[in-house]
SEVO-148305 format. One record per residue (C-alpha): residue number from 1; x, z, y. Coordinates in steps of 0.02 Angstrom, whole numbers. Example, Ala and Ser with C-alpha at 12.3 -4.5 7.8 and 13.67 -1.06 7.14 Angstrom:
<pts>
<pt 1,<615,390,-225>>;
<pt 2,<684,357,-53>>;
</pts>
This chain:
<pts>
<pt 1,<2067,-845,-201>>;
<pt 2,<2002,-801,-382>>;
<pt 3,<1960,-622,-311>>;
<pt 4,<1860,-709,-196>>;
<pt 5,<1747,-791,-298>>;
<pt 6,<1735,-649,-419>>;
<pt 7,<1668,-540,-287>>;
<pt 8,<1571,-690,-209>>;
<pt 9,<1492,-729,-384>>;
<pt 10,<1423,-533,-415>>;
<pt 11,<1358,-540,-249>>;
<pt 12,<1260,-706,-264>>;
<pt 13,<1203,-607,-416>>;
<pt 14,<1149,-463,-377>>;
<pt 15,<1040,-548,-230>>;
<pt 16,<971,-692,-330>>;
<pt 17,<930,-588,-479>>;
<pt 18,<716,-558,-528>>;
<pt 19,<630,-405,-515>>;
<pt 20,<651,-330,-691>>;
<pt 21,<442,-292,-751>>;
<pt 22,<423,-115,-804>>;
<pt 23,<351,-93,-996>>;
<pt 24,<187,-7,-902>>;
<pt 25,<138,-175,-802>>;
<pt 26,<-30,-190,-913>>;
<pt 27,<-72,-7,-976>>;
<pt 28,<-250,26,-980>>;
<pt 29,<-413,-8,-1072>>;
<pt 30,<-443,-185,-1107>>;
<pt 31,<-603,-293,-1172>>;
<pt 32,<-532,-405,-1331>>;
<pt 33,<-634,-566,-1365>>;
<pt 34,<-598,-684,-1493>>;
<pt 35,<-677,-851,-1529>>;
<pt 36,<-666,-953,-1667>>;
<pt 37,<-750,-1133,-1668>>;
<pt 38,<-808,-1180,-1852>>;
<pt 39,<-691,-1239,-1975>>;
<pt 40,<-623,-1409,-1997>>;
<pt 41,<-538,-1402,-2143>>;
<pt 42,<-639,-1272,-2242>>;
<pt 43,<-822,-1308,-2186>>;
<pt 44,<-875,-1138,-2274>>;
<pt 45,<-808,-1045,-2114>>;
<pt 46,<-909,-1079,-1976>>;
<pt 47,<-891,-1008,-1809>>;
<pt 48,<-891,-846,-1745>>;
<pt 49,<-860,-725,-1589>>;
<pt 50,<-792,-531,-1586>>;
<pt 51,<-752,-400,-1463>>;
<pt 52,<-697,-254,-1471>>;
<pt 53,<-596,-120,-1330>>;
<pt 54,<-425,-73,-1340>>;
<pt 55,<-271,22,-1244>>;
<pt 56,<-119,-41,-1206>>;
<pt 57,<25,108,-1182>>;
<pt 58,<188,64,-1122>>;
<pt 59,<158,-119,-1160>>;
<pt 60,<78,-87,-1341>>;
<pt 61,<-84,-82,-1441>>;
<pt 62,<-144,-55,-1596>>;
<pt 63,<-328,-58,-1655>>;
<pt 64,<-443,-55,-1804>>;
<pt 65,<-603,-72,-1852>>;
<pt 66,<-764,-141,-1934>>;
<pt 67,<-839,-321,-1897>>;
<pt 68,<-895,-484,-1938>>;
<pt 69,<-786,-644,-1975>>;
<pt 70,<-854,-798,-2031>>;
<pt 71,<-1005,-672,-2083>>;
<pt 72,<-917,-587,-2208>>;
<pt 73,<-902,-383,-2173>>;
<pt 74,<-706,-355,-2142>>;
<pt 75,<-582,-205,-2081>>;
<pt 76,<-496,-286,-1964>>;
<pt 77,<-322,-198,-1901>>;
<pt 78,<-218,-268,-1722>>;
<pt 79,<-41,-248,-1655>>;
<pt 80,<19,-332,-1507>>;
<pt 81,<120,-310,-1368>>;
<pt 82,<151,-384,-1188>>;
<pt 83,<337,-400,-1084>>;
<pt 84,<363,-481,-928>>;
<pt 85,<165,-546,-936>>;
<pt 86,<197,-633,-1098>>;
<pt 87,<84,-581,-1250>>;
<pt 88,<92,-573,-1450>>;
<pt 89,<5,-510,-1571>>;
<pt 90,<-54,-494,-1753>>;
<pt 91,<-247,-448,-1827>>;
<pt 92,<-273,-438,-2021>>;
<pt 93,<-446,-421,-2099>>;
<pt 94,<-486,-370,-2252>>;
<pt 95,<-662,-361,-2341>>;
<pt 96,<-774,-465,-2463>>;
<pt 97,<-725,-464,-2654>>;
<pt 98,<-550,-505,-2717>>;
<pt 99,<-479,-634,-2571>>;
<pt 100,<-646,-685,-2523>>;
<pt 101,<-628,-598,-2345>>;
<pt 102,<-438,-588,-2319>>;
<pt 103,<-413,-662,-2137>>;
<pt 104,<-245,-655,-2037>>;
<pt 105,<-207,-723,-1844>>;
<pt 106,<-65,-746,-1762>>;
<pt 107,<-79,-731,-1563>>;
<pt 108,<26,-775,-1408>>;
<pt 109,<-34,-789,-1233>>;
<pt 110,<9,-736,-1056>>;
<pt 111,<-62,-653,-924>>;
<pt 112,<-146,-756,-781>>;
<pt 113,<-170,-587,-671>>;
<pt 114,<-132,-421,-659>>;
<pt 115,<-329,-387,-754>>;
<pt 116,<-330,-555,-849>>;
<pt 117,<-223,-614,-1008>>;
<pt 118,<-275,-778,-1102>>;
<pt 119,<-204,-818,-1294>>;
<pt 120,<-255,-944,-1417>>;
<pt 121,<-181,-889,-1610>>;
<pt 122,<-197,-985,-1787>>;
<pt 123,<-320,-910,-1915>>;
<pt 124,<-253,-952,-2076>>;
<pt 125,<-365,-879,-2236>>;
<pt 126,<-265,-816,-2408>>;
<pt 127,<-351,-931,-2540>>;
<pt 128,<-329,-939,-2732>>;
<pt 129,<-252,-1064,-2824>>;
<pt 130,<-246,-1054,-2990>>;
<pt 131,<-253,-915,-3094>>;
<pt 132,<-112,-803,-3025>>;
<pt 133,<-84,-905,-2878>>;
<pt 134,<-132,-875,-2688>>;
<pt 135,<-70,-958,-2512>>;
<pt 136,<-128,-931,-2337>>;
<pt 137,<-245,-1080,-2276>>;
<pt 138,<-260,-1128,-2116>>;
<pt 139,<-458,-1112,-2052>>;
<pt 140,<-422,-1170,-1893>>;
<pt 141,<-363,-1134,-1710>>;
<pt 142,<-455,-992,-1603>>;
<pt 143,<-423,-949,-1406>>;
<pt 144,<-454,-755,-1310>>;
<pt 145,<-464,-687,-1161>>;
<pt 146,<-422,-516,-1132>>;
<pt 147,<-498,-430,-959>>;
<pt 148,<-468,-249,-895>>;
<pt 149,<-576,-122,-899>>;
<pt 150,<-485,27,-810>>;
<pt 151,<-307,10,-769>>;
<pt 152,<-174,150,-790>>;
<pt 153,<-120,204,-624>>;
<pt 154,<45,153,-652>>;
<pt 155,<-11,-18,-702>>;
<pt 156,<4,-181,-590>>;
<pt 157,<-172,-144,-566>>;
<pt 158,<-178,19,-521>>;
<pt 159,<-44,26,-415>>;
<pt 160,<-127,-113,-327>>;
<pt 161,<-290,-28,-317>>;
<pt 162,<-183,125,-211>>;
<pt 163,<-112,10,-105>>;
<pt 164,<-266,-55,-56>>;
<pt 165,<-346,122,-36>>;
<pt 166,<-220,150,72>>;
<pt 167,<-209,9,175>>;
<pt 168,<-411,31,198>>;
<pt 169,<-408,211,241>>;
<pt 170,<-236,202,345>>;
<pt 171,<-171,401,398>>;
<pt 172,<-227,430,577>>;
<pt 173,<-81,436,706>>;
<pt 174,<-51,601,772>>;
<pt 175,<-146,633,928>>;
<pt 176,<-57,622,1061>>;
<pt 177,<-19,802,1152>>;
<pt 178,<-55,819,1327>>;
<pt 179,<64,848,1438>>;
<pt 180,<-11,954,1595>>;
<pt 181,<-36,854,1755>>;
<pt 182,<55,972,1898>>;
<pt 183,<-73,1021,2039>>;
<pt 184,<-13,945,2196>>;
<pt 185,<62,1090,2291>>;
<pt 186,<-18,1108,2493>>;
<pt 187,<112,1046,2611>>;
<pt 188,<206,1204,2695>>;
<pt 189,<139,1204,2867>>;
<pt 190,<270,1213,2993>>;
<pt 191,<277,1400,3080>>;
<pt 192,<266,1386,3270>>;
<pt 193,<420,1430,3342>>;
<pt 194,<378,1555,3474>>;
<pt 195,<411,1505,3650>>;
<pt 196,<440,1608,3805>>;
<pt 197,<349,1606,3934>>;
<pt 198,<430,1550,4106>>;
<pt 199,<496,1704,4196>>;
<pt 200,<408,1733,4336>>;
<pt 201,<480,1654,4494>>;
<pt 202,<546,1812,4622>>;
<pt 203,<457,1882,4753>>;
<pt 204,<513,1818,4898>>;
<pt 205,<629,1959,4971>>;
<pt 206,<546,1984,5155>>;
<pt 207,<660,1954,5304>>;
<pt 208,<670,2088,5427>>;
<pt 209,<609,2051,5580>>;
<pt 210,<733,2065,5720>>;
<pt 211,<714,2216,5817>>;
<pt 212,<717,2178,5988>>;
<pt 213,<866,2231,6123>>;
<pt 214,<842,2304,6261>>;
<pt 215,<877,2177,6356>>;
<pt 216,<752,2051,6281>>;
<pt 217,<608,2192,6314>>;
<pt 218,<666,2199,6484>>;
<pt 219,<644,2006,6496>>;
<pt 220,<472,2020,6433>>;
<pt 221,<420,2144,6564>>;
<pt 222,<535,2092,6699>>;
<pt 223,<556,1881,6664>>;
<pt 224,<615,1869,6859>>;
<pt 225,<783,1968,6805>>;
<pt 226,<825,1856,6676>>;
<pt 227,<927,1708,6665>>;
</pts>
């Protein structure tokens, strides 16, 4: 009975277990866009929007670059990656004088669609103080949207994209081949069987004529002696 449900149990499991997503689900080139309402708690920092393009391999990104925050002129640096359609990720920025533009946000989202991921992250600022002393600040909270560009063809996307090629422009079934109609064949005409002709009836043989006696020529010439 235990064997039973042993073998019972891996069975239920092997059917009832998810489809396992590959690391390459959301390769491609992707538009980043970050926005950032203005700052409760440090009114200094007001708002502020950025984009900026970049490719995810095997479920990974990294980008840098040069941009605004809060107005101040920063090198900003990213790292994220997504599993399963779930997303995290880092930026730093740098730039300004001493701590002045030192920026950091922490990101987590999901994807909503195979070309759509949506995240919202924490901006927290480093900030002085005292002499020697420094903390991270929060500035406030900030929400993104990340939207594909081109997809990897072995991406969700792409593969969808050749499914739907394919499906539109289906492979032509073979035509069929022609098999050859026979020609009706003439129907044999009998041959006449030859038939004789009736045989010709005989000549009749002809009878002799009697040849009179002597007697009956007497009894022509003489009837009186006659009986």
């Amino acid at each position: 009975m235990g064997r039973v449900f042993i073998l019972m149990s891996l069975a239920l499991g092997t059917f009832c277990s998810p489809a396992v997503a590959a690391s390459t689900d959301y390769d491609g080139d992707w538009l980043f866009e970050v926005n950032c309402p203005a700052s409760t708690s440090l009114p200094a920092y007001g708002a502020f929007y950025t984009r900026n393009i970049s490719t995810i391999e095997n479920g990974r990104w990294t980008n840098s670059r040069s941009e605004y925050i809060h107005g101040i002129p920063v090198t900003t640096h990213d790292s994220g990656n997504i599993q399963d359609g779930n997303m995290i990720s880092t930026t730093d920025s740098k730039g300004g004088f001493g701590l002045f533009g030192w920026f950091h946000f922490n990101w987590s989202g999901h994807a909503v669609s195979a070309t759509e991921i949506i995240y919202e992250g924490t901006e927290t600022k480093m900030m002085e103080t005292g002499l020697i002393a420094r903390k991270w600040v929060e500035v406030g909270r900030c929400s993104g949207k990340q939207s594909l560009i081109k997809p990897s063809p072995i991406s969700l996307a792409g593969r969808g994209q050749q499914q739907n090629k394919q499906s539109s422009n289906p492979v032509p079934a073979p035509l069929p081949v022609p098999v050859p109609t026979p020609s009706p064949r003439p129907s044999p005409v009998p041959t006449p069987i030859p038939t004789s002709s009736p045989a010709p009836a005989p000549a009749p043989v002809p009878v002799p004529a009697p040849v009179p006696s002597s007697t009956s020529i007497a009894c022509q010439k003489f009837p009186n002696l006659c009986p």
